[in-house]
C-alpha positions in Angstrom: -67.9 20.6 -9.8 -70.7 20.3 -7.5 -68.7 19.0 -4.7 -67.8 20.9 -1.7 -66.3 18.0 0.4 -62.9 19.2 2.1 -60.6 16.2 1.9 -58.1 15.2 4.9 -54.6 13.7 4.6 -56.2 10.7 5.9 -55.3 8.3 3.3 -52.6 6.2 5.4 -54.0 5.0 9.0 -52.9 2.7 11.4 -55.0 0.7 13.0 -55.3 -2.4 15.4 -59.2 -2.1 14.7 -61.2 -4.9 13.1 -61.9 -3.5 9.5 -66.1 -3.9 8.5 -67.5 -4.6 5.4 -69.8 -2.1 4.5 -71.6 -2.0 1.5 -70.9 1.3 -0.2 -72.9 1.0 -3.7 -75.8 3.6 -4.3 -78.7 1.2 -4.0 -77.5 0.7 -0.3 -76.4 4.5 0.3 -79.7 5.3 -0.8 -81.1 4.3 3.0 -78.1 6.5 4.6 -77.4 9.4 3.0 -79.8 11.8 4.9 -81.8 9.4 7.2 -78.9 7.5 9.1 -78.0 9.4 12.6 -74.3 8.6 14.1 -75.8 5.6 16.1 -77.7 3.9 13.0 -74.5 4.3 10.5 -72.1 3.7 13.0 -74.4 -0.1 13.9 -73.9 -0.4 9.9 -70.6 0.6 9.1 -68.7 0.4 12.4 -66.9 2.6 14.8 -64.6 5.6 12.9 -61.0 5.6 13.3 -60.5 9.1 13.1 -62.5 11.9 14.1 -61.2 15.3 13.2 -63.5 18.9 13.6 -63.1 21.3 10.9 -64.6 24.1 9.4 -67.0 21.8 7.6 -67.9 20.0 10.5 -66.7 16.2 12.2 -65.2 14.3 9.1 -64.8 11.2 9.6 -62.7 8.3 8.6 -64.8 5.2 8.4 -63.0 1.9 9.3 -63.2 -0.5 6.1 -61.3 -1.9 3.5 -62.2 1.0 1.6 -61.2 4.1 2.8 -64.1 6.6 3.1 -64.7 9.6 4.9 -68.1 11.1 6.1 -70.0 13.8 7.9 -73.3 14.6 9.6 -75.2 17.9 8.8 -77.1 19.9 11.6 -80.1 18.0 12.3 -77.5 14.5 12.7 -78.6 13.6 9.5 -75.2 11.6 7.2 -75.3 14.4 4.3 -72.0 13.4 3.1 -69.7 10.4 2.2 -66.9 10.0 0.2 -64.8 7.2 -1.5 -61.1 8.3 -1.6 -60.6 5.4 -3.9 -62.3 2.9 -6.0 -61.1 0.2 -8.5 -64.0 0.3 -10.9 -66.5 3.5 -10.3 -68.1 1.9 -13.4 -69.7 -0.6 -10.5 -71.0 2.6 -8.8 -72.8 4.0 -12.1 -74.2 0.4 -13.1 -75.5 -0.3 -9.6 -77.2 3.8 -9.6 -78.8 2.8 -12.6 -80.2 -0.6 -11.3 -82.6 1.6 -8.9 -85.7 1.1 -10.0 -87.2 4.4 -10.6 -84.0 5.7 -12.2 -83.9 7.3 -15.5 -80.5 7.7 -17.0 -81.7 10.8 -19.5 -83.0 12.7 -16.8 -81.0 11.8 -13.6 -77.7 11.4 -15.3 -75.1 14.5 -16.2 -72.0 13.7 -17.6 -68.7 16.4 -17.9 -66.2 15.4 -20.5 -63.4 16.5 -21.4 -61.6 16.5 -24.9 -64.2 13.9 -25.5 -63.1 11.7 -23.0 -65.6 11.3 -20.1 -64.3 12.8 -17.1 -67.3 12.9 -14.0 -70.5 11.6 -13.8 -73.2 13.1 -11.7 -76.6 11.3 -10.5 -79.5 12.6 -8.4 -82.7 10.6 -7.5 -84.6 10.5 -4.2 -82.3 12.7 -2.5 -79.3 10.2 -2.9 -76.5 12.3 -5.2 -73.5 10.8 -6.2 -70.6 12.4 -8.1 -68.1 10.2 -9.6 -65.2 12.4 -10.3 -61.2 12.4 -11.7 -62.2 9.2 -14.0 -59.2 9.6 -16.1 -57.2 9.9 -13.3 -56.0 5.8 -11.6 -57.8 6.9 -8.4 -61.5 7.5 -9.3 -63.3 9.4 -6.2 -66.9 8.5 -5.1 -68.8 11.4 -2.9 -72.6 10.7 -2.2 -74.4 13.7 -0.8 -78.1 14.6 0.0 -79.2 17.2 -2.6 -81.9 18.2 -0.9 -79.7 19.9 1.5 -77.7 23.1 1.3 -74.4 21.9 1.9 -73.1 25.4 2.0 -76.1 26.0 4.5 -75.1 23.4 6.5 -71.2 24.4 6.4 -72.4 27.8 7.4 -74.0 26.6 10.4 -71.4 24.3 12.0 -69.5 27.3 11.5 -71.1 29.5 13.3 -72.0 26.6 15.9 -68.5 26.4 16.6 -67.8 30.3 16.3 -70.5 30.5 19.1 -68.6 27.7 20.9 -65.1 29.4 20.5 -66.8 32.9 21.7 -68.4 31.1 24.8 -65.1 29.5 25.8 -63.4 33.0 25.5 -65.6 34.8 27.8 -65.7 31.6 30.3 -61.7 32.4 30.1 -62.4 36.6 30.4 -64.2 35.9 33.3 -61.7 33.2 35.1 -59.3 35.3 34.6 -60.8 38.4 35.8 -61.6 36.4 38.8 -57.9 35.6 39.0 -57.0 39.0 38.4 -58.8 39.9 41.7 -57.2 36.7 43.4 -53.9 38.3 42.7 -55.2 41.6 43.7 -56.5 40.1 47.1 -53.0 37.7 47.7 -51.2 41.0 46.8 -53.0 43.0 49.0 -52.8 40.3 51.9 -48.8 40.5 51.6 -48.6 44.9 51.9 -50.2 44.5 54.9 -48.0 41.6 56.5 -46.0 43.1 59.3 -42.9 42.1 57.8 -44.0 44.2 54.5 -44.5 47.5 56.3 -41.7 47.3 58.5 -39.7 46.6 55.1 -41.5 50.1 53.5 -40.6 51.6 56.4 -37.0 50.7 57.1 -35.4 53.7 55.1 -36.6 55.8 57.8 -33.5 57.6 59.3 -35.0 57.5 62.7 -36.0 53.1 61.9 -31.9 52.7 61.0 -30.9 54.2 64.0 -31.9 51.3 66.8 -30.5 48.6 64.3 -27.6 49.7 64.0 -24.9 48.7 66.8 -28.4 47.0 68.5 -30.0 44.3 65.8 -29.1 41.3 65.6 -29.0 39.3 62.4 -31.7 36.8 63.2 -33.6 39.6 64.9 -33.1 41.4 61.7 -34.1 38.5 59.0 -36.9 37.7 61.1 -38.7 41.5 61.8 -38.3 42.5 57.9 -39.1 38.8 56.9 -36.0 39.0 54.6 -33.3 36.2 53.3 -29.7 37.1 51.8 -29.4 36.9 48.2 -25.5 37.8 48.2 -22.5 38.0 50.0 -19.7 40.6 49.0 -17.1 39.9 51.5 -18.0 40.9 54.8 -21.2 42.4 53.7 -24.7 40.2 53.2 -26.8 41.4 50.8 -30.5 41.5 51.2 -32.9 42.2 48.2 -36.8 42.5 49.0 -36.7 45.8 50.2 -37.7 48.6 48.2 -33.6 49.0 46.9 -31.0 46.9 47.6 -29.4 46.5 50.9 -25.9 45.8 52.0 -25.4 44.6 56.1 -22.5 44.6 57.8 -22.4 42.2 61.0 -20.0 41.8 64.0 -20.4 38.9 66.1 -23.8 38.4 64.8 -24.9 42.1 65.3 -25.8 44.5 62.8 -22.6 47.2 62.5 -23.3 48.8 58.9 -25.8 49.7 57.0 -25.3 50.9 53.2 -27.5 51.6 49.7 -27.6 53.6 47.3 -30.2 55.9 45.6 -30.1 57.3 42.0 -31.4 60.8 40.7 -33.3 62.9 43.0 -33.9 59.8 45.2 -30.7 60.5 46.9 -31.4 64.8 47.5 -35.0 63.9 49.0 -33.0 61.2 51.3 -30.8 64.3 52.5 -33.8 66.1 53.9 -34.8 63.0 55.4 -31.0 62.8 57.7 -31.7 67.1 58.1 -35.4 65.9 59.2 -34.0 63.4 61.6 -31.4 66.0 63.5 -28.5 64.2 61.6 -25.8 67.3 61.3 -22.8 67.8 58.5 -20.1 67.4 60.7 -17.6 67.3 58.1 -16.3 66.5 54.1 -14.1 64.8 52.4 -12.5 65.1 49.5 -11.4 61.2 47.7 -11.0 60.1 44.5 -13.4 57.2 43.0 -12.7 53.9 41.4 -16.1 53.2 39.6 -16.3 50.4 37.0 -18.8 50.7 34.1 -19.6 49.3 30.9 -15.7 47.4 31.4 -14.3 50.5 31.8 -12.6 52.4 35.3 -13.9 55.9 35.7 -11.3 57.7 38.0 -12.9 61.2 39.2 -12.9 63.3 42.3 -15.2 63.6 44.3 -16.6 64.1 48.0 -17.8 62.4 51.1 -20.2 64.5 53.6 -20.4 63.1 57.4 -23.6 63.7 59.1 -23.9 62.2 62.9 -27.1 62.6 65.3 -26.5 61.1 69.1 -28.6 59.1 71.4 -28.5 57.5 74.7 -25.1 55.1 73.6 -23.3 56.6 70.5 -22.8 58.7 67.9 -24.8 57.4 64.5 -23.0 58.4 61.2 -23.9 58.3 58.1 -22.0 58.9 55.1 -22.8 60.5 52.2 -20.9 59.5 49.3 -21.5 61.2 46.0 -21.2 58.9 43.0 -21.6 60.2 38.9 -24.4 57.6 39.5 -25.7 57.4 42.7 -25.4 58.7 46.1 -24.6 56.6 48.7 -25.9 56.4 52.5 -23.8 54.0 54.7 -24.6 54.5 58.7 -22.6 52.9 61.6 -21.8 53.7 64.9 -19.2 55.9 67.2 -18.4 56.1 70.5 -18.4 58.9 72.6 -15.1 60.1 73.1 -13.3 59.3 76.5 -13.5 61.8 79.0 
């Protein structure tokens, strides 16, 4: 079968649309079917109702009694039209063969089947029209211009819209390189805020030690630009430094200080306290509660105290060693009484 026409589930539409009668017989096809552009056909045969791009270009449903779908080919030329169904198709054939001109020995091929005459193809001035499934109750009509390469013209909307889908990805490369770089810049912008390096540099032994006992909490919030995100009993929670950390306050004034590093996080934090003149004043031996996975784990373990003075206090910090973790929780001491 000559016919290349991709059909659409189009058959049922819904319309509020004045219907047009258009007269869809050969001998008036004949001044389309390769000459009409959109704006002439559309003058003739009304506005579509449905306009659908696919890989053989805009098929169209045309708005008329008869439901018929068409297309343009490169040049905006109507290559294609097709009858979904017709009553008689013997109308069609008679009216071909009215053309003057016409010859039905040398324009007409017929395909039968067990004898039984099955589609009917007819070419003359460039007007072809294929009358196919006869035997069937819902005869199809598709008029084509033969004297263009329909495959041709498939393979150049293709690549029309291949081109158009290929231009539209690197329009979206590029906006979202430039996005990328947006996010770079905004990211960039936000290391450098105040509140983001004093937050990088907060783990600092010698940074914990004038918070602690001295800070208040809105002094706190407000320097390290920082919000609790949980409350544990006494303790506020505080997540957008670089680990978690757990403040302890007493009458509005920071008291405690406590996290917790994993793997050799924790060892390089101990040279950090020996780096800051914090000195092991003494351990502790306790056994641990730790919950994990639903379990309890119940092990022994140990606590080291380090303490470093200034002009006020004692700081201490306690070094608790977890299977897990180790974890650093500083507070203040007095100086004993004299």
């Amino acid at each position: 079968m000559k016919k290349t026409f991709l059909l659409l589930a189009l058959l049922v539409c819904f319309t509020t649309q004045a219907q047009v009668e258009f007269n869809l017989l050969p001998s008036n096809m004949i001044k389309y079917i390769g000459k009409a552009t959109p704006k002439d056909f559309e003058e003739a045969a009304g506005k579509p109702l449905i306009t659908s791009t696919r890989s053989t270009g805009n098929v169209i449903l045309g708005n008329s009694r008869t439901k018929f779908l068409y297309m343009f080919d490169s040049y905006g030329s109507l290559c294609e039209l097709e009858i979904l169904c017709v009553d008689n198709w013997k109308n069609y054939m008679d009216d071909f063969l009215s053309i003057k001109g016409i010859d039905k020995k040398t324009h007409v091929k017929e395909k039968r089947i067990s004898q039984r005459l099955a589609e009917i193809t007819i070419e003359f001035e460039g007007l072809g029209m294929q009358i196919s499934e006869i035997l069937s109750r819902c005869p199809r009509v598709y008029f084509y211009n033969y004297l263009v390469d329909i495959h041709e013209e498939y393979r150049k909307v293709i690549k029309r819209e291949e081109q158009e889908i290929e231009q539209k990805k690197q329009e979206w490369i590029i906006r979202e390189k430039e996005l990328e770089i947006e996010r770079q810049r905004i990211a960039e912008e936000e290391r450098n805020t105040p509140e983001r390096k004093a937050r990088a540099g907060f783990f600092e032994p010698e940074n914990i030690i004038p918070i602690v006992g001295r800070g208040t909490k809105q002094q706190f919030e407000k320097f390290f630009g920082t919000k609790p995100v949980d409350f544990r009993g006494d303790n506020v929670c505080y997540g957008n430094f670089e680990w978690p950390v757990n403040i302890k306050f007493s009458d509005n004034v920071v008291i405690f200080v406590s996290f917790r590093l994993f793997g050799n996080l924790g060892y390089e934090y101990l040279e950090k306290l020996h780096a800051a003149n914090f000195k092991k004043q003494l351990t502790k031996n306790v056994t641990s509660f730790e919950s994990g996975f639903g379990d309890f784990d119940i092990f022994d373990t140990k606590v080291d105290v380090y303490a470093v003075k200034d002009e006020i206090s004692f700081i201490i910090c306690e070094v608790y060693y977890s299977r897990q973790f180790m974890g650093f929780n500083f507070y203040r001491q007095p100086f004993a009484k004299k």
